[in-house]
C-alpha positions as CSV (number, residue, x, y, z in Angstrom):
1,X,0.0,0.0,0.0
2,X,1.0,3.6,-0.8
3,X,-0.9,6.4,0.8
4,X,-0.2,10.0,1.2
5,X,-3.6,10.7,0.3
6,X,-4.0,14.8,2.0
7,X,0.0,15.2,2.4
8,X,0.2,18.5,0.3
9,X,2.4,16.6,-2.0
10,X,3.4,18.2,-5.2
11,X,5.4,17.5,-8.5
12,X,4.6,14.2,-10.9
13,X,4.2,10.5,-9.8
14,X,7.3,8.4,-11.0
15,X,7.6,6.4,-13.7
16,X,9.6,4.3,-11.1
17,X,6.3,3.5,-9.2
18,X,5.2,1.1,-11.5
19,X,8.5,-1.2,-10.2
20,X,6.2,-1.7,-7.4
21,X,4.6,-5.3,-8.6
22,X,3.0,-6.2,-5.6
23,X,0.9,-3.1,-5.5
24,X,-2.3,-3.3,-4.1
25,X,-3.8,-0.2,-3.1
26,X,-2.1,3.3,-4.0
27,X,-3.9,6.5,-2.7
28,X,-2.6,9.5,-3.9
29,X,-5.5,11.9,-3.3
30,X,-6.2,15.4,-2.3
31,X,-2.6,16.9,-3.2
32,X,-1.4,19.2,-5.9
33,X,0.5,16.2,-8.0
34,X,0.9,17.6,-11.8
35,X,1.8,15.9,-14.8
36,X,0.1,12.5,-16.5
37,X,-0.6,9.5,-15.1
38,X,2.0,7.2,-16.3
39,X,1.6,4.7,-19.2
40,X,3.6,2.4,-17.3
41,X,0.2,1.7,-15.3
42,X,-0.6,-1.2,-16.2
43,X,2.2,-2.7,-14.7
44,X,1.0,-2.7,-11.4
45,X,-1.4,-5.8,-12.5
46,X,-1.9,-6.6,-8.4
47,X,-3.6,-3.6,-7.9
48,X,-7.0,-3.2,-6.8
49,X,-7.5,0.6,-5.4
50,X,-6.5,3.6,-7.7
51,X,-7.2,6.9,-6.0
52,X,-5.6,10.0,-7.6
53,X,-8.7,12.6,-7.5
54,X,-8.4,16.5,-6.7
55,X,-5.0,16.8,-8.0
56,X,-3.6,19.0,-11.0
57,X,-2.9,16.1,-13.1
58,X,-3.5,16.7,-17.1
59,X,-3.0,14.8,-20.0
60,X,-5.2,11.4,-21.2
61,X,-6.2,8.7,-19.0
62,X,-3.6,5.9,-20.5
63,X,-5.3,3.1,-22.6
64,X,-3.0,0.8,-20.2
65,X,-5.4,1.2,-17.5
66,X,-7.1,-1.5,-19.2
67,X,-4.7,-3.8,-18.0
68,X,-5.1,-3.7,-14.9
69,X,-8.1,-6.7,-14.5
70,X,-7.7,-7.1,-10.8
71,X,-8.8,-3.3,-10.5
72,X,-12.2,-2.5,-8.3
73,X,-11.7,1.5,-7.6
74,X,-10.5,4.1,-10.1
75,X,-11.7,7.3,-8.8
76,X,-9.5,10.3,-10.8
77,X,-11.9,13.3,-10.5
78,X,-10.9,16.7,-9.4
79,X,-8.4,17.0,-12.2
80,X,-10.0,19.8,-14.0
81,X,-7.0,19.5,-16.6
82,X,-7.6,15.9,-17.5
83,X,-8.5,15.9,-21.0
84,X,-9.0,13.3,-23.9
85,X,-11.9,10.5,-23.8
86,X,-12.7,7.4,-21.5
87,X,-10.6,5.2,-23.1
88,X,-12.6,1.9,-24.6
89,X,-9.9,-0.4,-22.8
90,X,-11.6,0.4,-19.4
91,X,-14.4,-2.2,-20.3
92,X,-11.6,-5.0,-19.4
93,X,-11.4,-4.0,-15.9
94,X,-13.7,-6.7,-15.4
95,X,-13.8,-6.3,-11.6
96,X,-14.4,-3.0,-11.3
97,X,-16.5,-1.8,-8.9
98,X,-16.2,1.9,-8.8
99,X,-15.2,4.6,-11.6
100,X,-14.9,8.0,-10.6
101,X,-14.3,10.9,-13.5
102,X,-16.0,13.6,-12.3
103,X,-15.2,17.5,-12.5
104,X,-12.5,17.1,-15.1
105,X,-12.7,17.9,-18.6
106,X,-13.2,14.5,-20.5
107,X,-14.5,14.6,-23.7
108,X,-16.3,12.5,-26.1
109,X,-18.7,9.6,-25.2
110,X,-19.3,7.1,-22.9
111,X,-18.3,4.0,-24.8
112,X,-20.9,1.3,-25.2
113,X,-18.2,-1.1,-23.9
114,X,-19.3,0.2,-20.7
115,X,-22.0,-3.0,-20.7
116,X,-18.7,-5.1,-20.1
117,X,-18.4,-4.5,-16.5
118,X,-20.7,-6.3,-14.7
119,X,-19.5,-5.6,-11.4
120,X,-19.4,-1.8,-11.4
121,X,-21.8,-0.2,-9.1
122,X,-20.8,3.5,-9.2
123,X,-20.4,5.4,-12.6
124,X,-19.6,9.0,-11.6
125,X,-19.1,11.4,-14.3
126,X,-20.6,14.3,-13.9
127,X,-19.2,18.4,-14.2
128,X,-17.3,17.4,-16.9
129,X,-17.5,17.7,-20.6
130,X,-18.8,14.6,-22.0
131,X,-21.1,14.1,-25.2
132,X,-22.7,11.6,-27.1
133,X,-25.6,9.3,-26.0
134,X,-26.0,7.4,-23.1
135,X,-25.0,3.7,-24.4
136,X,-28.2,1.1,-24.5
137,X,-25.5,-1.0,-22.8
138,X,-25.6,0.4,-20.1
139,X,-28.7,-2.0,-18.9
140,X,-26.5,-4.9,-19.0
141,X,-24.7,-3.8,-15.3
142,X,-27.1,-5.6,-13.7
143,X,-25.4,-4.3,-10.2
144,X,-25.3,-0.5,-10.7
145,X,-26.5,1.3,-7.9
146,X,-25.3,4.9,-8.7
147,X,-25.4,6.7,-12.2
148,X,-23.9,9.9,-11.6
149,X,-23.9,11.4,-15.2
150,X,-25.3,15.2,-14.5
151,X,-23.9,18.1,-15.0
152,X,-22.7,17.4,-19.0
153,X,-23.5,17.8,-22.4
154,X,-25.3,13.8,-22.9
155,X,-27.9,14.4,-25.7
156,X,-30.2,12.0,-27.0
157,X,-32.9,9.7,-25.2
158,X,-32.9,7.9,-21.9
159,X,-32.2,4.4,-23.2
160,X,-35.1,2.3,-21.3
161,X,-32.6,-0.1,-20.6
162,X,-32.2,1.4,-17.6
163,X,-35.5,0.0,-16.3
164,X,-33.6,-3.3,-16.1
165,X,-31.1,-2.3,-13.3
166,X,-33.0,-3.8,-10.8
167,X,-30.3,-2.4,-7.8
168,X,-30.0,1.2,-9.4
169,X,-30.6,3.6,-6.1
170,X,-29.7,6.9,-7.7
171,X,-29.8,7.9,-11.3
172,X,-28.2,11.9,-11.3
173,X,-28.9,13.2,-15.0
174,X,-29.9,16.7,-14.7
175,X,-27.9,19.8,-16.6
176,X,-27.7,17.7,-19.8
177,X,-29.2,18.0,-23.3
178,X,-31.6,15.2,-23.2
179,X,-34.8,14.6,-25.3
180,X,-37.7,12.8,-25.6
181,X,-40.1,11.3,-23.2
182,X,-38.9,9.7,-19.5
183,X,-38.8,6.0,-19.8
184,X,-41.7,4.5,-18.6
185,X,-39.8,1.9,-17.7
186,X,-37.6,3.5,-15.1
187,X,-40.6,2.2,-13.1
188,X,-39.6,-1.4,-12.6
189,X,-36.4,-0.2,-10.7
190,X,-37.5,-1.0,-7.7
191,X,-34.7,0.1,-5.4
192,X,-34.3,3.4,-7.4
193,X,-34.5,6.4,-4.1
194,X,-33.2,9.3,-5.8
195,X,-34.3,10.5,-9.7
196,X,-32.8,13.5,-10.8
197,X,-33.5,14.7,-14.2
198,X,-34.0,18.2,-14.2
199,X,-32.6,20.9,-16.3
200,X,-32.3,19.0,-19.4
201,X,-35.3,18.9,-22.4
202,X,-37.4,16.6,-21.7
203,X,-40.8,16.5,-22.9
204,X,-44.2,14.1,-22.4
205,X,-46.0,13.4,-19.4
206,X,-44.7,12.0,-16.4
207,X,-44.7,8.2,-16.8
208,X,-47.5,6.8,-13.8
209,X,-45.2,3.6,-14.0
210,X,-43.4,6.2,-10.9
211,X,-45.8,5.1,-8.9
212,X,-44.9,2.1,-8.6
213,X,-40.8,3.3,-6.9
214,X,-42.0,2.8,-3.2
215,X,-38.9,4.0,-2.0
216,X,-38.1,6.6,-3.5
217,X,-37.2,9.8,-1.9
218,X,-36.2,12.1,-4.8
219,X,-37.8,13.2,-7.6
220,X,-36.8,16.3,-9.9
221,X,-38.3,17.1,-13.1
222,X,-38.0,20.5,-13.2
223,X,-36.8,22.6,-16.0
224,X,-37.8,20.5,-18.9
225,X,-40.7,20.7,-21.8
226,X,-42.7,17.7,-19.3
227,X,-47.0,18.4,-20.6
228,X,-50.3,16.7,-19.4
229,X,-51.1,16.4,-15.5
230,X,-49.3,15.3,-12.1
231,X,-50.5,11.8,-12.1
232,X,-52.5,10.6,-8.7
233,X,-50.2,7.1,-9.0
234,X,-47.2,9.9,-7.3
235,X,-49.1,9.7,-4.4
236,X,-48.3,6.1,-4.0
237,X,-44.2,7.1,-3.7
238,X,-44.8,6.5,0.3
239,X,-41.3,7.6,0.8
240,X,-40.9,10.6,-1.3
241,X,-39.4,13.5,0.5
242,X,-38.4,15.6,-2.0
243,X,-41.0,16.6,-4.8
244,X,-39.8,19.0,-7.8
245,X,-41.6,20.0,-11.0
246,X,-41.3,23.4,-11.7
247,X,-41.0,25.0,-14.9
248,X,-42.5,22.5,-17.2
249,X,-45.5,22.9,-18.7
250,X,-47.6,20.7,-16.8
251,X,-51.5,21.4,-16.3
252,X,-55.1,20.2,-14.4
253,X,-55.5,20.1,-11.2
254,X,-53.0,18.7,-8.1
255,X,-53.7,15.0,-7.6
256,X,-55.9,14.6,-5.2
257,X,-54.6,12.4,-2.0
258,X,-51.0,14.4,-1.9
259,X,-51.9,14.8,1.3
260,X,-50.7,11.2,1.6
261,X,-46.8,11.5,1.0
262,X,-46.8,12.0,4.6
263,X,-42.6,11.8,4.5
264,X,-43.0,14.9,2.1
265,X,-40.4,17.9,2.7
266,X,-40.3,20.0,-0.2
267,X,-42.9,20.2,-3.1
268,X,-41.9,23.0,-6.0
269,X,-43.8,23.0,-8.6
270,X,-43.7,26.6,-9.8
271,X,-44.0,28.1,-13.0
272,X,-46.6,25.8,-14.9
273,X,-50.5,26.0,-15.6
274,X,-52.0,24.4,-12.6
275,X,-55.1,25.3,-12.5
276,X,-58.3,24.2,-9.4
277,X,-57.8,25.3,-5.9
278,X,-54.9,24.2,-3.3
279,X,-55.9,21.4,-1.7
280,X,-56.5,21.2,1.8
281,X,-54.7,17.6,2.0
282,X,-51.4,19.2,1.7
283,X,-51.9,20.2,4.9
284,X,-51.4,16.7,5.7
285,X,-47.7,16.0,4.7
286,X,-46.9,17.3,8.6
287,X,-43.0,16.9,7.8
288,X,-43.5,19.8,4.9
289,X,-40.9,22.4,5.2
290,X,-41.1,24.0,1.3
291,X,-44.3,24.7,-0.5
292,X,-43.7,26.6,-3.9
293,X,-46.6,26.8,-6.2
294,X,-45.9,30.0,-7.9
295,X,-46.6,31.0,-11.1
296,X,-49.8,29.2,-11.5
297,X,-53.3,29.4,-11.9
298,X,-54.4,28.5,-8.8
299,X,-57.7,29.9,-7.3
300,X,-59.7,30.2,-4.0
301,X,-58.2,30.6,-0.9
302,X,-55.0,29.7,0.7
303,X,-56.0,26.3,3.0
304,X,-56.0,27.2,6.8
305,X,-54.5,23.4,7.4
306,X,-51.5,25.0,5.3
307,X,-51.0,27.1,8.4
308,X,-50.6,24.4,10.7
309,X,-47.4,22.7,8.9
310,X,-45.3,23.2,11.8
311,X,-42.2,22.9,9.9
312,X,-42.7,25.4,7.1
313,X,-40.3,27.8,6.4
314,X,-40.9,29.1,2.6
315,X,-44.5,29.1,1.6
316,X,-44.3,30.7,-1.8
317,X,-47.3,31.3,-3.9
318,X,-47.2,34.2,-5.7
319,X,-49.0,35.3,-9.3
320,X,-52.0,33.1,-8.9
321,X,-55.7,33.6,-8.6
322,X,-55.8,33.4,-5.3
323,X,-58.2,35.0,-3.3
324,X,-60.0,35.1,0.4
325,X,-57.8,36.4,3.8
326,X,-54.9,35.5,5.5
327,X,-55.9,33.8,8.4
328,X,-54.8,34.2,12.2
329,X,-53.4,30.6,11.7
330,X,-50.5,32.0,10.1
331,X,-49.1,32.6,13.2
332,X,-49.0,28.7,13.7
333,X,-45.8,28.3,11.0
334,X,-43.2,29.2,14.1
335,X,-40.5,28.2,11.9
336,X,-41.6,29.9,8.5
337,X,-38.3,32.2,7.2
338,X,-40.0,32.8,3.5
339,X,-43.4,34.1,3.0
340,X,-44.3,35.5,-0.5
341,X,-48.3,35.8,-1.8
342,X,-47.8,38.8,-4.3
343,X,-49.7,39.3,-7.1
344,X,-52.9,37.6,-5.8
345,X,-56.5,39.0,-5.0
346,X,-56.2,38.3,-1.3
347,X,-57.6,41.1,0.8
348,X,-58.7,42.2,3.9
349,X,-56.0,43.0,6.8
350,X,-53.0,41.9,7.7
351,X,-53.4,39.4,10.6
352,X,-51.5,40.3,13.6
353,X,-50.6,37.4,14.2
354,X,-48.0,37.5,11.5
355,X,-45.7,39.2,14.6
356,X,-45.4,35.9,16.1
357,X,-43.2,34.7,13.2
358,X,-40.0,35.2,15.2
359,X,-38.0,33.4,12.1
360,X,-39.6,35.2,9.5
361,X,-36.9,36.9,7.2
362,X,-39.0,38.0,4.3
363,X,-42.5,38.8,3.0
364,X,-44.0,40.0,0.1
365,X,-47.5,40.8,0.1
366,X,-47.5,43.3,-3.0
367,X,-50.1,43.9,-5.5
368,X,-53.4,42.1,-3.7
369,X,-56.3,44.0,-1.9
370,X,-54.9,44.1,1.6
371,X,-56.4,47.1,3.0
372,X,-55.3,48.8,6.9
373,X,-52.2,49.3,8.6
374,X,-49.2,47.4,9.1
375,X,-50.0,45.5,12.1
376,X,-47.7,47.2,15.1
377,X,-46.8,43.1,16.2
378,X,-44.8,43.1,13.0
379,X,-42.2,44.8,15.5
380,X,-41.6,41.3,16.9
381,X,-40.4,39.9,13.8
382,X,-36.9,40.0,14.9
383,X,-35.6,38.4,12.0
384,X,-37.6,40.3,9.6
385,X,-35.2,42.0,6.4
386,X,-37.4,42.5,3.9
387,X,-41.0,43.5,3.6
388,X,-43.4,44.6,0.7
389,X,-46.4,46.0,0.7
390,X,-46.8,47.8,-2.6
391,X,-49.7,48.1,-4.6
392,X,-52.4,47.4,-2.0
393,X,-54.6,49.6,-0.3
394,X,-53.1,50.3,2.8
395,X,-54.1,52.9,4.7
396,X,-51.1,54.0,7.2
397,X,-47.6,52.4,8.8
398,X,-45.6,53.5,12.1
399,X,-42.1,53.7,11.4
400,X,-41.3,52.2,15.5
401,X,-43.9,49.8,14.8
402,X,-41.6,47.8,12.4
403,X,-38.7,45.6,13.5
404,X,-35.1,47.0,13.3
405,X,-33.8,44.6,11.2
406,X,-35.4,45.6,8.2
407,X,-33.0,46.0,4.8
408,X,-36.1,46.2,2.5
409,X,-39.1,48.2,2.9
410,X,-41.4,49.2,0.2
411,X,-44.9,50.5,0.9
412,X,-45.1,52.5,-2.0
413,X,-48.5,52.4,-4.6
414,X,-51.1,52.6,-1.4
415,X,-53.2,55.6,0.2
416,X,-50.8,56.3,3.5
417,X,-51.9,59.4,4.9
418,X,-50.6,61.6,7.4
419,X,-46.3,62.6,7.6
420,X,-43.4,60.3,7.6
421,X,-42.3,60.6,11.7
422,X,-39.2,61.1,12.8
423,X,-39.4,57.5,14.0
424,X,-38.2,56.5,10.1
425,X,-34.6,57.3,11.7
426,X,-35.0,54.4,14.2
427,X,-34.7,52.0,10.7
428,X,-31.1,52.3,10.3
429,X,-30.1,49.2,8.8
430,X,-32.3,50.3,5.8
431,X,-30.8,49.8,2.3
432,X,-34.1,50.5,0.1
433,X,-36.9,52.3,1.1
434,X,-40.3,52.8,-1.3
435,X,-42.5,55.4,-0.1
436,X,-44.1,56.6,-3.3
437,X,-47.7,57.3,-5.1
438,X,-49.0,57.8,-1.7
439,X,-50.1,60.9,0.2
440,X,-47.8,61.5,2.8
441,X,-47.4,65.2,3.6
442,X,-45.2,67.3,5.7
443,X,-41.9,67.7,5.8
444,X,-38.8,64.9,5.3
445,X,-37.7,64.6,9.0
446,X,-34.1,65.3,9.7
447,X,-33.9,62.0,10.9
448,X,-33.4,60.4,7.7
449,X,-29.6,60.8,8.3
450,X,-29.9,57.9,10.6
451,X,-30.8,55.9,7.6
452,X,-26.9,55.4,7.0
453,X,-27.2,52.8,4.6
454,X,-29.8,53.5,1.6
455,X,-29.1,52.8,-1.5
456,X,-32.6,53.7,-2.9
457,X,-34.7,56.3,-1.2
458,X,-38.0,56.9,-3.1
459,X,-40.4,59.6,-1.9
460,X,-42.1,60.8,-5.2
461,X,-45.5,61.5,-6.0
462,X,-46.4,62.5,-2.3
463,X,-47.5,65.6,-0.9
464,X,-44.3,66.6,0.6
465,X,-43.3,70.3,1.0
466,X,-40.7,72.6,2.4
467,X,-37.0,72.3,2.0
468,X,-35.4,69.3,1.3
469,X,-33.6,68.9,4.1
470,X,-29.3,68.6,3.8
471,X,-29.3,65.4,5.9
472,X,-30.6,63.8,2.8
473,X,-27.4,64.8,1.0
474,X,-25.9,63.3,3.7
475,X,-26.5,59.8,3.1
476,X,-23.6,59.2,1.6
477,X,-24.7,56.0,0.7
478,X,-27.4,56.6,-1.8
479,X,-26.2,54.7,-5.0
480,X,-29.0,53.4,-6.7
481,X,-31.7,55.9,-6.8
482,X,-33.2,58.9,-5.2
483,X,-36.7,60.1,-6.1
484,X,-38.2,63.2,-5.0
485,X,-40.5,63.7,-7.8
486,X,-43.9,64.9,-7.8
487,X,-44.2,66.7,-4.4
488,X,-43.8,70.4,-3.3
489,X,-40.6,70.8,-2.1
490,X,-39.3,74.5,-2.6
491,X,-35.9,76.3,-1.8
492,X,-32.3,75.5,-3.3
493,X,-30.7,71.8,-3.9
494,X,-28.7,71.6,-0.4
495,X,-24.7,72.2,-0.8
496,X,-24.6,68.6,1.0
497,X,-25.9,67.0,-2.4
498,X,-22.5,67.1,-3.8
499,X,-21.2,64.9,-1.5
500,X,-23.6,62.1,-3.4
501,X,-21.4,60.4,-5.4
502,X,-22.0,56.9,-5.9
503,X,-25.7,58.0,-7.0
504,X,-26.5,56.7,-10.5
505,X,-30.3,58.0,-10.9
506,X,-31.9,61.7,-9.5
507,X,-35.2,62.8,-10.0
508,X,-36.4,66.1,-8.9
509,X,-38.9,66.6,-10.9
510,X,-42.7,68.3,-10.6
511,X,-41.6,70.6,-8.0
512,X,-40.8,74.3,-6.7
513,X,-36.8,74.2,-6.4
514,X,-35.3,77.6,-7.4
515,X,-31.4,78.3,-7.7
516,X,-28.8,76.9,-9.8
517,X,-27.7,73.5,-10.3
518,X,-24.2,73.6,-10.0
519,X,-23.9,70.9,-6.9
520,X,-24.9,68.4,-9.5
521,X,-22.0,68.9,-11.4
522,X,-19.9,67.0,-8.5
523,X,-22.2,63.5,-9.3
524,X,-19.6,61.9,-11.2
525,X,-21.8,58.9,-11.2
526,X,-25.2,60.0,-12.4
527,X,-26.8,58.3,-15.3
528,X,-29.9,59.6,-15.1
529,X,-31.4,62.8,-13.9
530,X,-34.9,64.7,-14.3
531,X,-35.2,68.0,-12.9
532,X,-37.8,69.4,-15.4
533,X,-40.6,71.4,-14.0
534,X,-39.3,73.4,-11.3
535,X,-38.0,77.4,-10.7
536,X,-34.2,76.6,-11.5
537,X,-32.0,78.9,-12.6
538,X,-28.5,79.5,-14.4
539,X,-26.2,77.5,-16.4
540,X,-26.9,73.7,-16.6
541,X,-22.9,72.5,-15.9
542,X,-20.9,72.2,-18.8
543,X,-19.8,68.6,-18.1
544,X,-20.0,65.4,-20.8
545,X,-22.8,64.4,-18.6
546,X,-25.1,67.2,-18.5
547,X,-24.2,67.9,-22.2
548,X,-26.2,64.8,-23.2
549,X,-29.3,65.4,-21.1
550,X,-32.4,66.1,-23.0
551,X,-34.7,68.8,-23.0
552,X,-37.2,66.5,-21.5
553,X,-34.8,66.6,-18.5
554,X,-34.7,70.3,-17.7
555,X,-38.0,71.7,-19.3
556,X,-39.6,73.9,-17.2
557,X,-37.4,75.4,-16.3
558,X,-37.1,78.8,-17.9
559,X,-34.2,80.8,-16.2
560,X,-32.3,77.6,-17.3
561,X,-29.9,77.3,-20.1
562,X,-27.2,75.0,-21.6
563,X,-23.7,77.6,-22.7
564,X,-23.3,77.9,-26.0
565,X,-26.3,76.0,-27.6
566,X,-28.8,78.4,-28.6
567,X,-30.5,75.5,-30.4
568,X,-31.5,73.7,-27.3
569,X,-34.9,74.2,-26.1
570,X,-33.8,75.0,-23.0
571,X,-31.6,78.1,-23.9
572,X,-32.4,81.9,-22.6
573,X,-36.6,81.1,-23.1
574,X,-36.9,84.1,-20.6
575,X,-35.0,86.2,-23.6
576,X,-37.4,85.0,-26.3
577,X,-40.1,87.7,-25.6
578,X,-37.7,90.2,-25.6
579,X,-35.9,89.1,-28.9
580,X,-39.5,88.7,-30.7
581,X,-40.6,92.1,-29.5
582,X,-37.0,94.1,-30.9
583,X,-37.2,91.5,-33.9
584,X,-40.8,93.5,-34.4
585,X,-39.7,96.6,-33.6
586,X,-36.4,96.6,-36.9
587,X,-39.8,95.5,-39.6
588,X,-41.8,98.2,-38.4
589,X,-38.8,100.9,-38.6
590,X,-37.9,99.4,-42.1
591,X,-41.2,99.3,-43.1
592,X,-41.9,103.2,-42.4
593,X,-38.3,104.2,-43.8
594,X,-39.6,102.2,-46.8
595,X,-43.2,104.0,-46.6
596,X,-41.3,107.5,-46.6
597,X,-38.9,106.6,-49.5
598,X,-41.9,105.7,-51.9
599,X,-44.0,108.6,-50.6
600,X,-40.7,110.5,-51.8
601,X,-40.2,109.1,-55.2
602,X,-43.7,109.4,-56.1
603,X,-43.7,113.4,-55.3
604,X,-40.3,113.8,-57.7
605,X,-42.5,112.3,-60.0
């Protein structure tokens, strides 16, 4: 035995090694070893264990490995600079047990040979580069347990010869290229536990022959072209944990008796055309920790026995039909950390019992009919960092009502009344915050400099007035956006604004600013700005920036003007009168000196 397998070893393995003749196992693993493997091999016909994965070896696997027929484990993965194709001599390692190529950059096919070893168990191949079909032969090793082939570029069918590996227990061939339909005969595997074939382009239905797999654990069929319904013979899969079908392009209603995978974990199956109601069964599968049905067309009302899955954490359900209330159940899911139900119908208020969702990190409520306040419980959310509430119909939020942690807050698109309190300050771990198309009045509170981390500060289309305050300027942080648009604010653009600049979009738009706009000029980031409609005044800055606004940008502005561009909209319009009238005043003199001069000629006459 040789093993300095995790020794930090470096430079190439010796030609010299292959003297070794009674050579059993060498283990060579987990080093930074360069160079090829040797030719020489398949010399070392006593050996039974080959490890030489995550290394920096490069080169071909030698066709001499083929000699070695007492051979059970060849595991050579991790060797992202091993190139060239599985070499077809590997079928006459008779006795092996386990191959291991995975995460390198092998090419080519697997070769049909492959049928030749009877004994294998474990074909892992997978984050590497190999092509081709998946060989028929491969149903002839009748002992495979786990076919580990994802993460490629395999086209073609599955071969339904798989369906005869009566001890396969995981079959990984997701992140490939495959076609047509899933092999209806995968069901008479019965051992099979883990099917992964996601992410590749499969298309069909999905075989009811599943049904039959009684232990299986794991099945993904997401991301592929899969059609017709989720067929009730799933519900059979007693031991299925792991359930995922998103992004197909499946249809109907959910089986009925889903309820009855009561080992059930996860369920995804987002982005399809579902249609009927959620049914209350799910609430059932007690163990249930991820529900994602978004993307649907699911209608009705969100089942209350939903709300008693005491291990939910991400209930996601958002752009359906759904309709109806949240109800005070909800504060049942202790452990729920995701909680998304946007673009819905849902209505009425939201429950207070949401504040007794102590792992809750993030909910989205945006674009229903939820009507009210932001419960003041919300403040026990302690975990809460993101919450939105746009497009509803909410009526009014307290800043010291909502739990410090929030990052996200967006409450913009509802019919808050009344002024933003200086409380907003108390939110300083704020990095986005959406207050517009409301009708908050007042001033902008001081306090806003607390907010020492926005990125995106949106106040427009309120009914703010006054100054703008220089603590906004002061947020040195503001990169993203800030909106001020649409309210009343009057007075010059605070000095402090030219400390702003990491800010890529301005809007000042629809309001009463006067003054010149020469603090702007230091914005070395802007990529947008709007200040049209307002009293400003002077020389728009004559930097490459403010050269390429529009006059869309700054009309409205009519003591305004661009140097030396008298074509620009924008240009002296306070002067225009003036020109027009002394433009008026030359024809009329010409005119009477012309008058005189024919009265004159005609008298000589």
């Amino acid at each position: 035995m040789i093993d300095i397998s995790n020794n930090y070893i470096t430079g190439e393995i010796p030609n010299a090694i292959c003297r070794l003749q009674s050579l059993i196992f060498m283990h060579l693993k987990n080093n930074s070893i360069e160079g090829s493997i040797p030719t020489c091999i398949g010399d070392l016909s006593n050996l039974i264990s080959l490890t030489l994965y995550d290394n920096q070896l490069n080169g071909h696997i030698p066709k001499d490995i083929g000699r070695l027929n007492k051979i059970q484990e060849f595991r050579a993965g991790g060797n992202h600079n091993l190139t060239g194709e599985i070499p077809l001599e590997i079928a006459n390692c008779s006795n092996l047990v386990k191959l291991g190529l995975a995460s390198t950059s092998i090419t080519g096919a697997i070769p049909s040979s492959i049928g030749n070893l009877k004994n294998i168990k474990t074909i892992a191949i997978y984050d590497s580069n190999i092509s081709g079909h998946i060989p028929k032969q491969i149903g002839y090793c009748s002992k495979l347990q786990n076919l580990l082939l994802y993460k490629n570029a395999i086209s073609g069918s599955i071969p339904s010869n798989i369906g005869r590996l009566g001890n396969l227990k995981i079959l990984y061939l997701w992140q490939n290229r495959l076609v047509g339909h899933i092999p209806y005969e995968l069901g008479s595997c019965p051992n099979l536990e883990m099917l992964d074939l996601s992410i590749n382009f499969l298309t069909g239905s999905i075989p009811t022959s599943l049904g039959n797999l009684s232990r299986l654990e794991t099945l993904a069929l997401g991301d592929n072209h899969l059609s017709g319904i989720i067929p009730v013979e799933i519900t059979r899969c007693n031991s299925l944990t792991d359930f995922r079908v998103p992004n197909n392009n499946l249809s109907g209603e959910l089986p009925i008796g889903i309820g009855n995978l009561k080992s059930l974990t996860r369920f995804h199956a987002y982005q399809n055309t579902l249609t009927g109601s959620i049914p209350e069964c799910l609430g059932n599968s007690q163990k249930l920790g991820e529900i994602d049905l978004s993307i649907n067309r699911f209608v009705g009302s969100i089942p209350e026995k939903i709300f008693s899955l005491r291990n939910l954490s991400i209930l996601i359900l958002f752009s359906n039909n759904l309709s109806g209330f949240l109800t005070p159940n909800i504060g049942s899911c202790k452990k729920l950390f995701r909680f998304r139900v946007n673009q819905n119908k849902l209505g009425g208020i939201i429950p207070s019992e949401v504040g007794s969702l102590k792992s809750l990190n993030f909910i989205d409520f945006s674009d229903n009919h939820f009507v009210g306040r932001i419960p003041s419980l919300v403040s026990n959310c302690s975990s809460l960092e993101y919450l939105d509430v746009h497009s509803n119909k909410i009526t009014s939020f307290v800043p010291h009502e909502l739990p410090k942690s929030l990052q996200f807050l967006d409450v913009s698109n509802n019919q808050v009344k009344g002024i933003l309190p200086s409380s907003i300050g108390s939110l300083n771990k704020l990095t986005k915050l959406s207050l517009g198309n409301n009708q908050i009045s007042g001033r902008i509170p001081s306090q806003i400099k607390s907010c020492n981390k926005l990125q995106l500060l949106d106040l427009g289309n309120n009914d703010f007035f006054g100054e703008i305050p220089k603590e906004v300027g002061q947020i040195s942080t503001l990169e993203i956006s800030l909106n001020l648009s649409c309210n009343h604010f009057f007075g010059l653009i605070p000095n402090q604004f030219a400390t702003l600049g990491m800010l890529t979009m301005l809007d000042f738009s629809h309001n009463h600013l006067s003054g010149n706009i020469d603090v702007l000029s230091s914005l070395k980031s802007l990529v947008n700005l709007n200040i049209s409609y307002n009293n400003l005044s002077g020389q728009v800055p004559n930097t490459t920036f403010f050269r390429h606004l529009t006059p869309e940008d700054i009309v409205g502005n009519e003591d305004l003007y661009f140097s030396n561009d008298t074509s620009n909209t924008a240009h002296h319009h306070h002067d225009i009168p003036h020109i027009m009238n002394l433009i008026t005043l030359i024809l009329i003199c010409i005119a009477v000196v012309l008058i005189l001069f024919l009265v004159k000629l005609s008298l000589n006459m």
